[in-house]
C-alpha positions as a Markdown table, in Angstrom:
| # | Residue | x | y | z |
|---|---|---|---|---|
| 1 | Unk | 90.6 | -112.9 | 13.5 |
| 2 | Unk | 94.1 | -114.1 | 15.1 |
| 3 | Unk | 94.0 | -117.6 | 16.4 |
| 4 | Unk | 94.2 | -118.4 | 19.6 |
| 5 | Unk | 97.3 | -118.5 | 21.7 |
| 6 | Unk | 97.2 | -122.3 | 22.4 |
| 7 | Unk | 97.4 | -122.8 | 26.7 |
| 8 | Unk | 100.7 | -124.3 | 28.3 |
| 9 | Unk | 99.9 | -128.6 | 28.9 |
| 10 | Unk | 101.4 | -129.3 | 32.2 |
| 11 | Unk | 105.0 | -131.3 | 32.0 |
| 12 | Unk | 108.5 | -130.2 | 32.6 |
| 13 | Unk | 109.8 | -127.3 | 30.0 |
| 14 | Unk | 113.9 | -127.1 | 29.1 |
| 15 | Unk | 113.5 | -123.5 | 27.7 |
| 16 | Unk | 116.8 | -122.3 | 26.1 |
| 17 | Unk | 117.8 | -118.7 | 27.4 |
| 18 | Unk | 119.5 | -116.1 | 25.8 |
| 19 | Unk | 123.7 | -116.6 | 26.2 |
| 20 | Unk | 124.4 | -113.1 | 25.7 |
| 21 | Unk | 122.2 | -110.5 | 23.8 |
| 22 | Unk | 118.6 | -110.5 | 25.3 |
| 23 | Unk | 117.0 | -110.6 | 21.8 |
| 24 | Unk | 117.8 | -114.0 | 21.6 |
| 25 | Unk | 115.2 | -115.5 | 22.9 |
| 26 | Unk | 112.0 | -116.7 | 21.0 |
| 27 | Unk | 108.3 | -116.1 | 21.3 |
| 28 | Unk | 107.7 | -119.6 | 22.4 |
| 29 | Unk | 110.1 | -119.4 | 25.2 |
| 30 | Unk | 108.5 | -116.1 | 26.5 |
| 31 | Unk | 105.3 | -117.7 | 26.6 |
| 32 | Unk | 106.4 | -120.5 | 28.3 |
| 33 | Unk | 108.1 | -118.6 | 30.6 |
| 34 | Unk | 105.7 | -116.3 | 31.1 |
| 35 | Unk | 102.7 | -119.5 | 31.7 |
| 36 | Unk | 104.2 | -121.7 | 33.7 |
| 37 | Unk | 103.8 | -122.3 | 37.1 |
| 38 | Unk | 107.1 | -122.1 | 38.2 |
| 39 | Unk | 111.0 | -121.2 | 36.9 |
| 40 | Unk | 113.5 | -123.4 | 37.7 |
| 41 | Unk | 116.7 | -121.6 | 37.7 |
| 42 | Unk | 120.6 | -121.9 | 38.0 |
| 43 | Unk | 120.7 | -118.5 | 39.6 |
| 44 | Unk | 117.6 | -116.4 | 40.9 |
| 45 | Unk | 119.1 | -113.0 | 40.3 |
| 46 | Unk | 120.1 | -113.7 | 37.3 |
| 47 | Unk | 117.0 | -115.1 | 36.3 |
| 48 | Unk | 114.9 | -112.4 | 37.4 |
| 49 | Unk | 117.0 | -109.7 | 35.6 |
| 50 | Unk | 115.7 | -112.0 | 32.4 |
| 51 | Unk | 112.2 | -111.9 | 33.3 |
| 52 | Unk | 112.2 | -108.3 | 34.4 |
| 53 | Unk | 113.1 | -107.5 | 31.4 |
| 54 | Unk | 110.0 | -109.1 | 29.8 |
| 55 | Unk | 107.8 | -107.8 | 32.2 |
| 56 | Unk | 106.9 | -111.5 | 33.5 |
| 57 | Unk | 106.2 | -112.4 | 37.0 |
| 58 | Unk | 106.3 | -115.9 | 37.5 |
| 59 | Unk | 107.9 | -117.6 | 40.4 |
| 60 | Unk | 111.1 | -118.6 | 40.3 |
| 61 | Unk | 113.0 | -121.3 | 42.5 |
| 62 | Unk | 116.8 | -121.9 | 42.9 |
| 63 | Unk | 117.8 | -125.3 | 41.0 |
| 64 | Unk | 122.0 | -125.1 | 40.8 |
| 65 | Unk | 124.4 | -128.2 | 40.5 |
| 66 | Unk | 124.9 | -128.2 | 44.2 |
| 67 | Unk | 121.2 | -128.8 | 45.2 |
| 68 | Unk | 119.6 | -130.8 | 42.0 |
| 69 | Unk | 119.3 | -133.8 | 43.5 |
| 70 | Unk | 117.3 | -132.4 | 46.4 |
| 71 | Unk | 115.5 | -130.1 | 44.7 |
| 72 | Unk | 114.0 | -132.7 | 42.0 |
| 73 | Unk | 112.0 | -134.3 | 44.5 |
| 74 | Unk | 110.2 | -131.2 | 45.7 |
| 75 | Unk | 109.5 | -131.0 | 41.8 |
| 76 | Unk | 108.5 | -134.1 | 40.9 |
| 77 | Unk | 105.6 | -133.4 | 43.6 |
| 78 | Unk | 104.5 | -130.5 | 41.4 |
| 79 | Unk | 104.6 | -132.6 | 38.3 |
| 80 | Unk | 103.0 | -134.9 | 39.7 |
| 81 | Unk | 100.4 | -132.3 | 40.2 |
| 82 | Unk | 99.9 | -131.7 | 36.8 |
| 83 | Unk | 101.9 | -128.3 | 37.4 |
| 84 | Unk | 104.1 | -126.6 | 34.2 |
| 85 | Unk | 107.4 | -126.0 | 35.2 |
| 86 | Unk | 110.1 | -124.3 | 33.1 |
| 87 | Unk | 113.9 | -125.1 | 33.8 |
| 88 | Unk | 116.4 | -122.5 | 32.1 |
| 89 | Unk | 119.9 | -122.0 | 33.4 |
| 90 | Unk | 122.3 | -118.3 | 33.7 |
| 91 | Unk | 122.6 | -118.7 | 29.8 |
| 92 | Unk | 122.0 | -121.4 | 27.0 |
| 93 | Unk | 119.9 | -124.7 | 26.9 |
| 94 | Unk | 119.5 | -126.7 | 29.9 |
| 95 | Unk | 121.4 | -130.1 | 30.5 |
| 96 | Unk | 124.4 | -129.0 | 28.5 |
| 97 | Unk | 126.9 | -128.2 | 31.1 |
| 98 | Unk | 124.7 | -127.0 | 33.2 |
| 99 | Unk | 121.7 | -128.3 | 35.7 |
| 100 | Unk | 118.5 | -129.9 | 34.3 |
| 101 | Unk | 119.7 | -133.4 | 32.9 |
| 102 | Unk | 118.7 | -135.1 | 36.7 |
| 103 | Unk | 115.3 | -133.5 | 36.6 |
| 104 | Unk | 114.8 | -134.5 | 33.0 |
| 105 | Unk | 115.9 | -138.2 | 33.7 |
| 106 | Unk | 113.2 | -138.4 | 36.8 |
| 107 | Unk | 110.3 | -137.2 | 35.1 |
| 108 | Unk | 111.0 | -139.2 | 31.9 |
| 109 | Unk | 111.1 | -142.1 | 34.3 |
| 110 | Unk | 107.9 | -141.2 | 35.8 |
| 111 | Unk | 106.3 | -141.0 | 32.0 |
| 112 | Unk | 105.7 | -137.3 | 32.2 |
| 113 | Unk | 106.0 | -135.0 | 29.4 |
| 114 | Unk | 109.7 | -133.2 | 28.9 |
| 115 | Unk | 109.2 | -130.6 | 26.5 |
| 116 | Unk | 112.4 | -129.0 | 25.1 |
| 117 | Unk | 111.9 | -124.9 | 23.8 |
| 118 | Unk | 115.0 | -124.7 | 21.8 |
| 119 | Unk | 117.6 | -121.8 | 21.6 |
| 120 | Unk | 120.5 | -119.9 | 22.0 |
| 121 | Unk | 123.5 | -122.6 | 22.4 |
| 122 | Unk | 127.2 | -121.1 | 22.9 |
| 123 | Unk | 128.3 | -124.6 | 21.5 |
| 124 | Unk | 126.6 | -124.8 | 18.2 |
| 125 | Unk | 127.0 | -121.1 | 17.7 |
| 126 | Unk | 130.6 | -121.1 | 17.5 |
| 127 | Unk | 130.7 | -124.3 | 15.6 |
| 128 | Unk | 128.9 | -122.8 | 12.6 |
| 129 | Unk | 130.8 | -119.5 | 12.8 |
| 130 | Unk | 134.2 | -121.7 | 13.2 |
| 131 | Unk | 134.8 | -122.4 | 9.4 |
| 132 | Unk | 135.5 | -126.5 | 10.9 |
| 133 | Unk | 134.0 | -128.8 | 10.0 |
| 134 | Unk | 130.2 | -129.1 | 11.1 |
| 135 | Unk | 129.3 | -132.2 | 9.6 |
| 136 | Unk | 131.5 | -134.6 | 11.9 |
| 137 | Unk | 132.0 | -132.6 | 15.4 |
| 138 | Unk | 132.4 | -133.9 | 19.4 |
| 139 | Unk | 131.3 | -131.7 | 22.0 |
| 140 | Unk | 133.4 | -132.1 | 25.2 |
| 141 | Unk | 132.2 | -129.3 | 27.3 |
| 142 | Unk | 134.8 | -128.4 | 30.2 |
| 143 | Unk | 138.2 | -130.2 | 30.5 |
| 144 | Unk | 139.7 | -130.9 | 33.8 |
| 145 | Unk | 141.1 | -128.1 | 35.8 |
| 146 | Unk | 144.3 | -129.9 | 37.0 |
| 147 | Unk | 146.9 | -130.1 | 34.3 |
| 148 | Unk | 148.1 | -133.6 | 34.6 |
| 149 | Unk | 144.0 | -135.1 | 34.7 |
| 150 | Unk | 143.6 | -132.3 | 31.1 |
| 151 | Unk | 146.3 | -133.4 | 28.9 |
| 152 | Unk | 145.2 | -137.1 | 29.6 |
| 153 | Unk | 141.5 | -136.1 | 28.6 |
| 154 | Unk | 142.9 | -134.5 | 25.6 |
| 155 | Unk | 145.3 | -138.4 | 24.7 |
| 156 | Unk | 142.2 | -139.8 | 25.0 |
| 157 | Unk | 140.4 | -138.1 | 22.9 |
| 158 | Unk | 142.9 | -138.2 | 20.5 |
| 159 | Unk | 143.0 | -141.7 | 20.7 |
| 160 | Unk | 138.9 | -141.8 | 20.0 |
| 161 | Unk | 139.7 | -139.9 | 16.7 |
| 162 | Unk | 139.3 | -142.7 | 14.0 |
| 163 | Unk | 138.5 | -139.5 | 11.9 |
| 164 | Unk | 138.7 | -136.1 | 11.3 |
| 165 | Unk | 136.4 | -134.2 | 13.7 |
| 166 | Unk | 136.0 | -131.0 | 15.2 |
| 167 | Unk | 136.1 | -130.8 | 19.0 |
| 168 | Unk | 133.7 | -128.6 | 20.9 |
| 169 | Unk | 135.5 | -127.1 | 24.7 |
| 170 | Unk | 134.5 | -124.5 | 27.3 |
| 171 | Unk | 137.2 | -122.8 | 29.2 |
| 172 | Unk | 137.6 | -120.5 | 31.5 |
| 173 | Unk | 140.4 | -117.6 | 30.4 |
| 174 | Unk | 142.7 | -117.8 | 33.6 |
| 175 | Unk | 143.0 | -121.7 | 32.1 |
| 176 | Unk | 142.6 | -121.2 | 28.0 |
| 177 | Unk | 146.9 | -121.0 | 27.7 |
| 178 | Unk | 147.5 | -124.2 | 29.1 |
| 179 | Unk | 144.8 | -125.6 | 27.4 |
| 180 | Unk | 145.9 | -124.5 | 24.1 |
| 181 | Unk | 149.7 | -125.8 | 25.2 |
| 182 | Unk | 148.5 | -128.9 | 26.0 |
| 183 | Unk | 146.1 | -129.2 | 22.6 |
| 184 | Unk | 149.3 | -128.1 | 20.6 |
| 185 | Unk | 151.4 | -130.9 | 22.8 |
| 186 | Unk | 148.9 | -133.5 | 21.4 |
| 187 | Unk | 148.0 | -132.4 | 17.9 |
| 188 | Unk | 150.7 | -130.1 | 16.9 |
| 189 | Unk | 151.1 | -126.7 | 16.5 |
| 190 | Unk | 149.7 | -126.6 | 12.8 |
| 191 | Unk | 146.7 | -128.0 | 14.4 |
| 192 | Unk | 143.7 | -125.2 | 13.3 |
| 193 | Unk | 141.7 | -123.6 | 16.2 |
| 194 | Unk | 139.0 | -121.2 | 16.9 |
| 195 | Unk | 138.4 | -119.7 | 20.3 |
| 196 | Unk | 135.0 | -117.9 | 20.2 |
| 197 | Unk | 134.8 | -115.4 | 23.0 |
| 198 | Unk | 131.9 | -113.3 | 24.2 |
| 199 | Unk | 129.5 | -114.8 | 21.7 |
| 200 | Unk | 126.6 | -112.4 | 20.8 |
| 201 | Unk | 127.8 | -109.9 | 23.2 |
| 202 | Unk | 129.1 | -106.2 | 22.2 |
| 203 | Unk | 132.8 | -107.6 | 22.2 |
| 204 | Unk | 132.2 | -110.8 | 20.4 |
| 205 | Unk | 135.2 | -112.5 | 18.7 |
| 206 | Unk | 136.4 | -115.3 | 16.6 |
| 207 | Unk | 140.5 | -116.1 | 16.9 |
| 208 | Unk | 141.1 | -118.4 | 13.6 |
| 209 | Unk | 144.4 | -120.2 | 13.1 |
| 210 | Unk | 147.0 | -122.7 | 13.5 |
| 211 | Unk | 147.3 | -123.4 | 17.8 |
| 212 | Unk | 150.4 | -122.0 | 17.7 |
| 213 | Unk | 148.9 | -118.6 | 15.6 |
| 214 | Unk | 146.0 | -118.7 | 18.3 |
| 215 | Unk | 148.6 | -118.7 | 21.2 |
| 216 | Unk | 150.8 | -116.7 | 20.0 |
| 217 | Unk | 147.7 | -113.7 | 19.9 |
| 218 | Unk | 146.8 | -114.4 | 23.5 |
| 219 | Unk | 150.7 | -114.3 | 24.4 |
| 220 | Unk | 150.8 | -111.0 | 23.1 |
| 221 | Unk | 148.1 | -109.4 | 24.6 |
| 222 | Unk | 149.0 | -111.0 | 28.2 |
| 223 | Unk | 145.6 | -112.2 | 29.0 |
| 224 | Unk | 141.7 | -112.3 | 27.8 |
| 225 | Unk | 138.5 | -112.2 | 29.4 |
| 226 | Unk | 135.0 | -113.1 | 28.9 |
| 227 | Unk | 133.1 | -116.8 | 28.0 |
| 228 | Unk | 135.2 | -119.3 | 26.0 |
| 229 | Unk | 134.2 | -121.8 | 23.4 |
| 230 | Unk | 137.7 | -123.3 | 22.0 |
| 231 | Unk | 136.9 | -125.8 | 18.8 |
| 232 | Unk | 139.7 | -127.9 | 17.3 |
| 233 | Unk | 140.3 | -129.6 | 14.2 |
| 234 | Unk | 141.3 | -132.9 | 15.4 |
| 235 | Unk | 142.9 | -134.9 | 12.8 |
| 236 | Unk | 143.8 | -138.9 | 13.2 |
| 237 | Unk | 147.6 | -140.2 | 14.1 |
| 238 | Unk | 149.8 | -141.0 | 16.7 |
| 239 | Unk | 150.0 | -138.5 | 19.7 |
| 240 | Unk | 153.1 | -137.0 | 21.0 |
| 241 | Unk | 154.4 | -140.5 | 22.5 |
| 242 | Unk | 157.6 | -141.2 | 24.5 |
| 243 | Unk | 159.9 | -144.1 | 23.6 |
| 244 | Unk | 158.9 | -147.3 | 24.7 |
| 245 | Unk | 162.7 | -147.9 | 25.5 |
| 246 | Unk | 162.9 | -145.9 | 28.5 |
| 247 | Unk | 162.2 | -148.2 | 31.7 |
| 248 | Unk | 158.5 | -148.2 | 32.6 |
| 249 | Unk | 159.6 | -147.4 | 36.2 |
| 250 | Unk | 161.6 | -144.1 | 34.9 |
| 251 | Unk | 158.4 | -143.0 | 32.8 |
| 252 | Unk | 156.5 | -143.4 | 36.1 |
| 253 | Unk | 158.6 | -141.2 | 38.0 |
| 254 | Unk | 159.0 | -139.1 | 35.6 |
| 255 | Unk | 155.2 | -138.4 | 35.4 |
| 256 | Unk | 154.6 | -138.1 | 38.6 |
| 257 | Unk | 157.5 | -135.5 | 39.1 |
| 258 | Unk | 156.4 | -133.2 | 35.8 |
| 259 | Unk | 152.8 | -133.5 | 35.5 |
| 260 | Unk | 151.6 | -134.8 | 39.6 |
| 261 | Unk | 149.8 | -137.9 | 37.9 |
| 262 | Unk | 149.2 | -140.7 | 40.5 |
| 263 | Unk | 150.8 | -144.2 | 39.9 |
| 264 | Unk | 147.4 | -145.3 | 38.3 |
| 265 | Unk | 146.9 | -142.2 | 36.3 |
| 266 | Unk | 151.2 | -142.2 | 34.7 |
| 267 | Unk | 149.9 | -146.1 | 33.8 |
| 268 | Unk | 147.1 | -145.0 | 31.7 |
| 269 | Unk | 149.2 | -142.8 | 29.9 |
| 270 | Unk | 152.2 | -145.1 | 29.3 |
| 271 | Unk | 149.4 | -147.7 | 28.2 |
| 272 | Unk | 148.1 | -145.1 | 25.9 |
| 273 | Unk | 151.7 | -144.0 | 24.4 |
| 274 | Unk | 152.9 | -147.6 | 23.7 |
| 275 | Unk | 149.6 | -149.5 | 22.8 |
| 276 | Unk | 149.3 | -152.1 | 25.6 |
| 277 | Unk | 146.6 | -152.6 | 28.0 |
| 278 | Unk | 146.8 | -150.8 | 31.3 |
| 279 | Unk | 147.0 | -154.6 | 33.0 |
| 280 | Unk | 149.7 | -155.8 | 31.1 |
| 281 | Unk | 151.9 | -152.6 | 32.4 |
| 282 | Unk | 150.8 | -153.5 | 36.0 |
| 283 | Unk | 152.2 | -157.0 | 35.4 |
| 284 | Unk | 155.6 | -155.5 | 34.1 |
| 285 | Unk | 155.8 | -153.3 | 37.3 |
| 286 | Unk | 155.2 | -156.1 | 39.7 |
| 287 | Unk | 157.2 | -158.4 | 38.2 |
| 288 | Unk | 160.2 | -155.8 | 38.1 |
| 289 | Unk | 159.4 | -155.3 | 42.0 |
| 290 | Unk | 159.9 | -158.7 | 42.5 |
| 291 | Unk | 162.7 | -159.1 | 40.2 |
| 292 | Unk | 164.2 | -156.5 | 42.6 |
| 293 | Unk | 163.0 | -158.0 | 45.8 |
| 294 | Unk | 164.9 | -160.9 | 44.4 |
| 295 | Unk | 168.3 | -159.2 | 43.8 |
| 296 | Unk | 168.0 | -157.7 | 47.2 |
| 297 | Unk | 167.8 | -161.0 | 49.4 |
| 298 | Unk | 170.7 | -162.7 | 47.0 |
| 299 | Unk | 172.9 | -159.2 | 47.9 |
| 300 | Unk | 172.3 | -159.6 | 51.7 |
C-alpha cells in the first residue's frame, strides 16, 4: 500500500525553482506548488509557463522588488488565515538576490511557520563546478553598476580578505568586461576566475583561468550573452595602492576626474589605500583649507 501523501500545514513556503532546465525541480516543490493556496511570484508570465508545464493551477499573485513591501501586508492577512502560500522567483531560491527576504522577515516576526523547499541555486552550482575553493567562499551577489561605486566594492572586499576565499558575483554581460578589469586592477591579472554562463541550459559554459586568460577569451569573441555567475579566487595582500606621497588634494581630484567618485566616496578610497581612518583624512583636508585660507589673507 503506498503511504499517504502527507497534506500541506499552512505557513509561508520559499520553494526553489528551476534556473534553467525544467527538470530541476523536485517532487516536494511540485507538491507544494501544486497545494498551496497561493504563488507568490517575481513575474506572473513567467511563473505560469512553470506551472503550465506541470499541469498545476494554482493562483498566482505578482510579488517583484518594486511592490514587496506592499504586497506583504495583503499576505500576512492570508497567513494570518492559516492560508499556505508559496513564494518562488523567475529562477533559483527566494531571498537570494531576488524578492522574498521582507516577506520572510514579517512572518517570522509574527511566529508563523517559514518553510524553505530547497533547490536549484545559480550560486552554489557554479561554485562546485568552479574547481575554487568551496570550503571558504563569500557570496556577493551583484556589484554596483557605476564604475567608480564597483571598484570600491571590489577594495573593500579585498580589504575583508584576512584569507583565501572564493568570491561568489552575478553580472549582467553588457557589464562582465569592466568587471573583470576592475577584479584584475585589484587582485592581479594571475588572479584565477571562473565565469559560469547559462548554467543548466543547452549552452552552458565554464571559462577557467587567470583574469587576464578569462578577458582575453571574451575580448576575442567581442561580446557574450546569457546569465552570469563570475567566482574569484581572492587571495590576501595589499591592493593596487597609490603612493601616499602624492598630495591628498591631487588624489581627490584625481578621482573625481577618472573614476566620477564624490569627495566622500575618493576619501574612502584614499583611507583604504594608505591605512588611515576616513576622519583623520578629513582633518588633513580642512586643515590644508585653512592653511590656504591663511596664505591667502597674508598675500592680500
Amino acid at each position: 500500500m503506498e503511504s499517504a501523501v502527507p497534506e500541506l500545514e499552512p505557513g509561508l513556503y520559499l520553494v526553489a525553482t528551476p534556473i534553467g532546465n525544467l527538470e530541476d525541480i523536485t517532487l516536494r516543490a511540485l507538491r507544494v506548488l501544486k497545494r498551496a493556496d497561493l504563488v507568490a511570484c517575481e513575474d506572473t508570465r513567467q511563473t505560469q509557463k512553470l506551472l503550465n508545464h506541470f499541469g498545476i493551477a494554482t493562483p498566482t499573485l505578482s510579488v517583484h522588488e518594486h511592490n514587496e513591501a506592499a504586497r506583504t501586508a495583503e499576505l500576512m492577512e492570508m497567513l494570518r488565515a492559516d492560508k499556505r502560500i508559496a513564494v518562488v522567483t523567475d529562477a533559483g531560491m527566494p531571498g537570494i538576490s531576488d524578492p522574498g527576504m521582507v516577506l520572510a522577515r514579517a512572518a517570522i516576526a509574527e511566529g508563523m511557520a517559514v518553510i524553505p523547499v530547497p533547490g536549484a541555486n545559480a550560486a552554489l552550482s557554479a561554485l562546485v563546478a568552479s574547481g575554487l575553493d568551496t570550503d571558504q567562499f563569500l557570496y556577493v551577489g551583484f556589484l554596483p553598476s557605476k564604475p567608480g561605486a564597483r571598484l570600491t566594492r571590489l577594495e573593500e572586499l579585498q580589504s575583508r580578505c584576512g584569507k583565501a576565499m572564493t568570491l561568489i558575483f552575478y553580472e549582467a554581460p553588457h557589464r562582465i568586461a569592466e568587471t573583470l578589469a576592475d577584479v584584475e586592477r585589484v587582485w592581479g591579472g594571475e588572479c584565477r576566475a571562473v565565469l559560469a554562463r547559462e548554467l543548466t541550459k543547452v549552452h552552458e559554459e565554464f571559462l577557467r583561468g587567470t583574469v587576464s586568460e578569462v578577458r582575453a577569451t571574451l575580448a576575442e569573441r567581442g561580446g557574450v550573452r546569457g546569465e552570469m555567475v563570475l567566482l574569484i579566487e581572492a587571495k590576501p595582500g595589499a591592493a593596487e595602492s597609490v603612493s601616499a606621497e602624492i598630495p591628498l588634494r591631487e588624489r581627490l581630484a584625481d578621482l573625481a576626474k577618472t573614476e566620477g567618485l564624490s569627495e566622500m566616496d575618493a576619501l574612502k578610497r584614499v583611507a583604504r589605500e594608505r591605512g588611515v581612518s576616513k576622519s583623520e583624512l578629513y582633518r588633513e583636508l580642512q586643515r590644508d583649507l585653512s592653511s590656504r585660507q591663511t596664505r591667502l589673507r597674508r598675500r592680500y
